[in-house]
Residue frames as qw, qx, qy, qz and C-alpha x, y, z in Angstrom:
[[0.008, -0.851, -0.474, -0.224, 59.08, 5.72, -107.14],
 [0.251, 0.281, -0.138, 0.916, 60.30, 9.40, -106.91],
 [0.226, -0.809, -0.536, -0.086, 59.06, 11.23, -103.50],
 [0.299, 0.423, -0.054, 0.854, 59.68, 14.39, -102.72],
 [0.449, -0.650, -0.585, 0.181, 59.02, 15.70, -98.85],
 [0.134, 0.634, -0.189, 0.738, 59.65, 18.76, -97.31],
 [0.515, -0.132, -0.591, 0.607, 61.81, 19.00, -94.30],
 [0.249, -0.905, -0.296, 0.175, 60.33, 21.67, -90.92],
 [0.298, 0.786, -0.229, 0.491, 62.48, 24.52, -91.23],
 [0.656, -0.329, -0.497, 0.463, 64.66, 24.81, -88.25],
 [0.184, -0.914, 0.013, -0.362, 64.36, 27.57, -85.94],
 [0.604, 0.312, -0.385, 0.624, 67.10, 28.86, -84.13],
 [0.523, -0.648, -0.430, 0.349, 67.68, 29.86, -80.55],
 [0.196, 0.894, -0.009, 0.403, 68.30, 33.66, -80.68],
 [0.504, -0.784, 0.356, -0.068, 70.19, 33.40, -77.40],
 [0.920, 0.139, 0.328, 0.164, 72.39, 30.32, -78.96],
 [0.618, 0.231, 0.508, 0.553, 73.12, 31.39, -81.91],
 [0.179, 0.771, 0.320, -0.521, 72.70, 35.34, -82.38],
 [0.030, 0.396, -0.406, -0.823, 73.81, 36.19, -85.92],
 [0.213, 0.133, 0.960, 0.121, 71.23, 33.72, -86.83],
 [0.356, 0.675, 0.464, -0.451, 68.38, 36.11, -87.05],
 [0.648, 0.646, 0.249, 0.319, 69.86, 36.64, -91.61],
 [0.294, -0.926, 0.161, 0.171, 72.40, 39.02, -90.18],
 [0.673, -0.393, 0.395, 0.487, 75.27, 37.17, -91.22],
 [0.200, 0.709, -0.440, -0.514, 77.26, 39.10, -94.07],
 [0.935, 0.325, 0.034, 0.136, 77.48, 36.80, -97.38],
 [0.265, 0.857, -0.430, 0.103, 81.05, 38.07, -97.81],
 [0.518, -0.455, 0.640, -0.339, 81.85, 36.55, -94.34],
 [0.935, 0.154, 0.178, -0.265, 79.50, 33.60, -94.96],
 [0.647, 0.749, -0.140, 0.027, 81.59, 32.93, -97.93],
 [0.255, 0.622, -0.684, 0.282, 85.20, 33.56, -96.94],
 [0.402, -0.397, 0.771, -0.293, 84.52, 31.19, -93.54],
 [0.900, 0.192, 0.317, -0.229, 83.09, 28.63, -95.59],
 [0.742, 0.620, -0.249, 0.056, 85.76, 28.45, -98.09],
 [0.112, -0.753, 0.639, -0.105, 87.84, 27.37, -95.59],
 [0.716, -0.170, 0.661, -0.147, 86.41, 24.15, -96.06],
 [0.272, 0.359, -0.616, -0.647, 87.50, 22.20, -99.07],
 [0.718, 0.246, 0.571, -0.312, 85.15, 20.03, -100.97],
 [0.427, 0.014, 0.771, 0.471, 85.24, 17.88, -104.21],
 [0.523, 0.454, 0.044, -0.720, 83.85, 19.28, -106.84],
 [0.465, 0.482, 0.719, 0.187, 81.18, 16.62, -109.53],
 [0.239, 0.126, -0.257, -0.928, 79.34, 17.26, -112.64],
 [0.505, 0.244, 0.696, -0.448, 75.72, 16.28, -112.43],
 [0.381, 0.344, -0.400, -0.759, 74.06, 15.01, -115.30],
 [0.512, 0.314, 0.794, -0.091, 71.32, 13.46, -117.06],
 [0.007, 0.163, 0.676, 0.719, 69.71, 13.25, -120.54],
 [0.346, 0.453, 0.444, -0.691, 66.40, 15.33, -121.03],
 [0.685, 0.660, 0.057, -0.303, 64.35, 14.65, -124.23],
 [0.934, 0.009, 0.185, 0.306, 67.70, 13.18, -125.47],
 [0.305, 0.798, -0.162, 0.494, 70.19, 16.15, -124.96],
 [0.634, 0.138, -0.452, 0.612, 72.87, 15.95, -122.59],
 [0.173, -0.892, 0.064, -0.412, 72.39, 18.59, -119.57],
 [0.750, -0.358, -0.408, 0.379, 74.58, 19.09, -116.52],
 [0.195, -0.874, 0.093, -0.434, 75.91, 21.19, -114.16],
 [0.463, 0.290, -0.602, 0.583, 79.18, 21.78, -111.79],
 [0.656, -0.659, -0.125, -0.346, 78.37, 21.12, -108.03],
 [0.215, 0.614, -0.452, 0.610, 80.47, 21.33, -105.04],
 [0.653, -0.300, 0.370, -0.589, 78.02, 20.73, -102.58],
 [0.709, 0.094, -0.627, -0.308, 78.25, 16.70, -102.83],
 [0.146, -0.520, 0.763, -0.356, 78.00, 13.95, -100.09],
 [0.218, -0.113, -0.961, 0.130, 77.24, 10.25, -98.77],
 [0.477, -0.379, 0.200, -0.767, 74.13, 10.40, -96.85],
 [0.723, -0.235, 0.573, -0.304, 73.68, 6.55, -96.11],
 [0.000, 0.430, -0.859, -0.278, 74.49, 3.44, -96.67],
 [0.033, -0.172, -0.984, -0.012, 71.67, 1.41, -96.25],
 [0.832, 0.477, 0.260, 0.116, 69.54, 2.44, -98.56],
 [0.473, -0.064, 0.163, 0.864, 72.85, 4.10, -100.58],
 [0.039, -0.944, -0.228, 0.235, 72.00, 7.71, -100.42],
 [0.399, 0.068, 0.022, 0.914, 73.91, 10.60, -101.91],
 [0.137, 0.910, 0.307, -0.242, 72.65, 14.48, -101.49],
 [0.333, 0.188, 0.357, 0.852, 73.58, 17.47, -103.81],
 [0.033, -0.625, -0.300, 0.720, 72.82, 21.37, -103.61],
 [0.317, 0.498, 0.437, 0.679, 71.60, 22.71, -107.16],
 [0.189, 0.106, 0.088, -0.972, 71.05, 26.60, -107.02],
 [0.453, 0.213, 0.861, 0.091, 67.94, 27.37, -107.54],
 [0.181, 0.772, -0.201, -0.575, 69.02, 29.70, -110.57],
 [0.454, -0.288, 0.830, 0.146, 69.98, 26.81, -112.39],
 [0.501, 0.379, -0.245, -0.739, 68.93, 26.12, -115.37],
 [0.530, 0.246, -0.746, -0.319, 70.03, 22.85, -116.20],
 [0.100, -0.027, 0.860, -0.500, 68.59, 21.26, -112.73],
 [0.668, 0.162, 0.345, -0.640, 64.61, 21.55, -113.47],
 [0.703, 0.451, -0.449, -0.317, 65.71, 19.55, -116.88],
 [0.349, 0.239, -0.905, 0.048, 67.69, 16.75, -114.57],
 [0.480, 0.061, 0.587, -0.649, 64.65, 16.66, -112.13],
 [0.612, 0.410, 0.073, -0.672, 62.63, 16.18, -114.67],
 [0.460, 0.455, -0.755, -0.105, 64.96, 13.28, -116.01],
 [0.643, -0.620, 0.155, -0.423, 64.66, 11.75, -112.73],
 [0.901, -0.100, 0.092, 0.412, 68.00, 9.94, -113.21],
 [0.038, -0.908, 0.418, 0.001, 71.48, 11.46, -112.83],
 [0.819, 0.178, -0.335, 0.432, 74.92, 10.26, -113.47],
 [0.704, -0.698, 0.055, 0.114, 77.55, 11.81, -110.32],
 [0.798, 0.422, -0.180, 0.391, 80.78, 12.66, -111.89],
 [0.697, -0.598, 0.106, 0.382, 83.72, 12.81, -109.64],
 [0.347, 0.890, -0.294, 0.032, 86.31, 15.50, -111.31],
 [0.784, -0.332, 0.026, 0.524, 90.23, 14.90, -110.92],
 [0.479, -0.649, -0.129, 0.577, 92.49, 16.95, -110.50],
 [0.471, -0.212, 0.440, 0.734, 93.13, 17.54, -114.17],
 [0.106, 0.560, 0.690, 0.447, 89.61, 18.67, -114.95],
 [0.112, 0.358, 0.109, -0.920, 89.23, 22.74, -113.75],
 [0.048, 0.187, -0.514, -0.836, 88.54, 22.83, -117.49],
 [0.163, -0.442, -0.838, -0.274, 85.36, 20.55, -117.56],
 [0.199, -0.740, -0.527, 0.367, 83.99, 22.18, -114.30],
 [0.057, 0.411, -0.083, -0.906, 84.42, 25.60, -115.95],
 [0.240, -0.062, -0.759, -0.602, 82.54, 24.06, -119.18],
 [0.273, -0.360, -0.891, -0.037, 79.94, 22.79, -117.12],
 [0.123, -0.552, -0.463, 0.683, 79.32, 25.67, -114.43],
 [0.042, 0.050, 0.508, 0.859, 79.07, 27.52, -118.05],
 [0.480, 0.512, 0.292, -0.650, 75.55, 29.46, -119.15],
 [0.273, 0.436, -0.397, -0.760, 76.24, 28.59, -122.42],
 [0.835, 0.044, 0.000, -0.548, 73.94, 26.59, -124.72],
 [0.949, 0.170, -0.239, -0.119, 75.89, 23.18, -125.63],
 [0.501, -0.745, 0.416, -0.144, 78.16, 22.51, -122.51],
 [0.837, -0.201, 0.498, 0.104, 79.01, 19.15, -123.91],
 [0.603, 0.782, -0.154, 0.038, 80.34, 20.47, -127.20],
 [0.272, 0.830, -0.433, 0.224, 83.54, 20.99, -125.56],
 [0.471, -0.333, 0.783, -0.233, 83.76, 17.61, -122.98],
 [0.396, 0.189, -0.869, -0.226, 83.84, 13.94, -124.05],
 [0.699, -0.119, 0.349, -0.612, 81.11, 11.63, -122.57],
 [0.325, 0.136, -0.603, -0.716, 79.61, 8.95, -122.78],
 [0.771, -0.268, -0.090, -0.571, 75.81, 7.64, -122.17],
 [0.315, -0.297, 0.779, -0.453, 75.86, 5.54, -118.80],
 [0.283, -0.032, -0.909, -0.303, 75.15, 1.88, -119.18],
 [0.124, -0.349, -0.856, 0.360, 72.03, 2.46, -116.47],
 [0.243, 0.787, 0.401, -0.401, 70.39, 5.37, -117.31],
 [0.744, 0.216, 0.322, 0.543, 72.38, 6.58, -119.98],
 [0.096, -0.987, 0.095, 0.089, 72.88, 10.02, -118.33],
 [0.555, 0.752, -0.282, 0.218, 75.96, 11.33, -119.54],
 [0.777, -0.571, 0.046, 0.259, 79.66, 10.17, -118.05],
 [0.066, 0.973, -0.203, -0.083, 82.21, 12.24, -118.50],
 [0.678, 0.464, -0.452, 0.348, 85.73, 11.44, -120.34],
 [0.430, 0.502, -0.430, 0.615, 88.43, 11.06, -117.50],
 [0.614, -0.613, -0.013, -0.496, 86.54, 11.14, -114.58],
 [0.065, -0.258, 0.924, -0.276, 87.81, 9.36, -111.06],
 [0.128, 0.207, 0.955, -0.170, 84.58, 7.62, -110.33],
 [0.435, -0.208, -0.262, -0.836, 80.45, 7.72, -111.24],
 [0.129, 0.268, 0.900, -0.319, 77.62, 6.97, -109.54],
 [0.190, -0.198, -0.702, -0.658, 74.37, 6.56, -111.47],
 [0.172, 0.334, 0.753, -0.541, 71.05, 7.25, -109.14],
 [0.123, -0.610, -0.632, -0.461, 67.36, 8.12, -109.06],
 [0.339, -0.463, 0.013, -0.819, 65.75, 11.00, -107.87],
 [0.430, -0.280, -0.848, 0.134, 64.72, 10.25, -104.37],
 [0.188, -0.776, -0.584, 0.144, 63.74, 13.42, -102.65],
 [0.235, 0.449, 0.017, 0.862, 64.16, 17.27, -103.41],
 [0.484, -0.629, -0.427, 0.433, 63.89, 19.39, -100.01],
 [0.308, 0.864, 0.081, 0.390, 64.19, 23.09, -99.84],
 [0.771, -0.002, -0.147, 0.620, 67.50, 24.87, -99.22],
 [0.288, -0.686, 0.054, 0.666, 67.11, 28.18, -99.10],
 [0.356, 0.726, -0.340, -0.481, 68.58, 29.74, -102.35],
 [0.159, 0.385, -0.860, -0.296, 69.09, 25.89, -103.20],
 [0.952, -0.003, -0.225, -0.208, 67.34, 22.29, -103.51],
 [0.472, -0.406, 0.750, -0.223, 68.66, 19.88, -101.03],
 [0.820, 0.281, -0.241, -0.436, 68.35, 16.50, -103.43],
 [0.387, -0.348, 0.853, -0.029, 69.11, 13.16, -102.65],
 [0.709, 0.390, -0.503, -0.303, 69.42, 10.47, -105.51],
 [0.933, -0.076, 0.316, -0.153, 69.31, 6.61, -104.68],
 [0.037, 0.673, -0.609, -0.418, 72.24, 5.45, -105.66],
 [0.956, 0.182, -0.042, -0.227, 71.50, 2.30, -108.53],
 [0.895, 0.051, -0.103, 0.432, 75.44, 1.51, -109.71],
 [0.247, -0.939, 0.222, 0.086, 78.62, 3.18, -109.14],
 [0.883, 0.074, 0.076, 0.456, 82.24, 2.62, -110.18],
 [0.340, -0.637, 0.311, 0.618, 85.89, 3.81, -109.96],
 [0.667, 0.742, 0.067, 0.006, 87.22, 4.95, -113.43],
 [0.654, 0.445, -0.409, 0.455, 90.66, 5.79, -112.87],
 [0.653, -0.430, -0.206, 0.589, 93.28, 6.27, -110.02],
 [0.273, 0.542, 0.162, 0.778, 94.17, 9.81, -109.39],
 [0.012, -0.252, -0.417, 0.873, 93.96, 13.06, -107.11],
 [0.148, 0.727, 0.650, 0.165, 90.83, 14.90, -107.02],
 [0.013, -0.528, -0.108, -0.843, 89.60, 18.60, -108.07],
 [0.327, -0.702, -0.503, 0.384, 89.03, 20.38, -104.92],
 [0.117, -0.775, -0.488, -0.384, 87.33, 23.45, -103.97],
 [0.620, -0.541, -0.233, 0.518, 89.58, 25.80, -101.41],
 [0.177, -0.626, -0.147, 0.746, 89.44, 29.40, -100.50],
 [0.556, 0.702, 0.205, -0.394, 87.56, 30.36, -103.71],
 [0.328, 0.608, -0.605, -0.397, 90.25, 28.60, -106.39],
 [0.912, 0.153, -0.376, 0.064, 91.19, 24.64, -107.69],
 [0.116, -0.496, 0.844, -0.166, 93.61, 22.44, -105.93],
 [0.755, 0.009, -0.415, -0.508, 93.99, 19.21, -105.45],
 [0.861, -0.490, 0.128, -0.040, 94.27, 16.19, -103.12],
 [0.915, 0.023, 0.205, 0.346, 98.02, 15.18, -102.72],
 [0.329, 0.798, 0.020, 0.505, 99.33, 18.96, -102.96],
 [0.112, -0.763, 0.424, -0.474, 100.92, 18.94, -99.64],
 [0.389, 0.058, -0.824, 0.407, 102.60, 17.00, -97.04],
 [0.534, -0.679, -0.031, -0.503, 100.30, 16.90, -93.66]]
């Protein structure tokens, strides 16, 4: 069953934390976040039987027991009220060789999947992308507000590696990928 709660807002100590009062510049915001890199998925699920999805960055674990994942849809998004409303998602895990999909996907335009290979996940038969490193298939488990996003966490059902390979990461507002530098 699909529940959906909403979290207290958190309030911030003005002595603590002073830029906290909505002061902080997005520019800023922005440039010190992008120092962190992050993997970038495409989310997707089938609505009325038509492919939707959408390029997300924001992705993580959230537990193991039950398996949890969470994900940040805008909420400008178009193609997010159509995978709510699906209330199953596939999780695609880019590699390194797929800018191109996540540019197809992050796309406004009307038939994102015109120009990516798929195909319908043996559990929900939301859409899995050609070439992918791994999916995980979930359910809607709770949608939480974010601010200018949706805070959503999806129950994971199956999951699986597809291929070996670096991944598409997200760093200082371009692509790269894992395995681009010595450390």
């Amino acid at each position: 069953m699909t529940t959906y709660g909403r979290a207290v807002p958190w309030q911030p100590d003005d002595d603590l934390y002073p830029e906290a009062d909505g002061l902080v510049d997005h520019a800023r915001f922005r440039d010190v976040l992008g120092r962190f890199a992050s993997g970038i998925t495409v989310v997707t699920a089938t609505h009325d039987g038509v492919p939707v999805g959408l390029t997300c960055q924001s992705f993580t674990s959230v537990s193991l027991d039950p398996p949890l994942v969470l994900f940040c849809p805008s909420r400008a998004s178009r193609a997010w009220p159509l995978i709510e409303r699906a209330g199953r998602f596939c999780v695609n895990v880019l590699a390194a060789d797929q800018a191109d999909v996540s540019h197809a996907m992050a796309s406004r335009g009307i038939d994102k999947f015109a120009q990516v290979g798929w195909r319908p996940s043996a559990e929900s038969g939301s859409p899995v992308l050609d070439g992918v490193l791994a999916h995980l298939e979930c359910t809607l488990e709770a949608v939480h507000d974010g601010g200018d996003h949706h805070v959503v966490l999806g129950r994971v059902q199956h999951l699986q590696v597809d291929r070996e390979g670096d991944a598409l990461l997200y760093f200082r507002g371009d692509y790269t990928a894992t395995g681009q530098s010595n450390v």
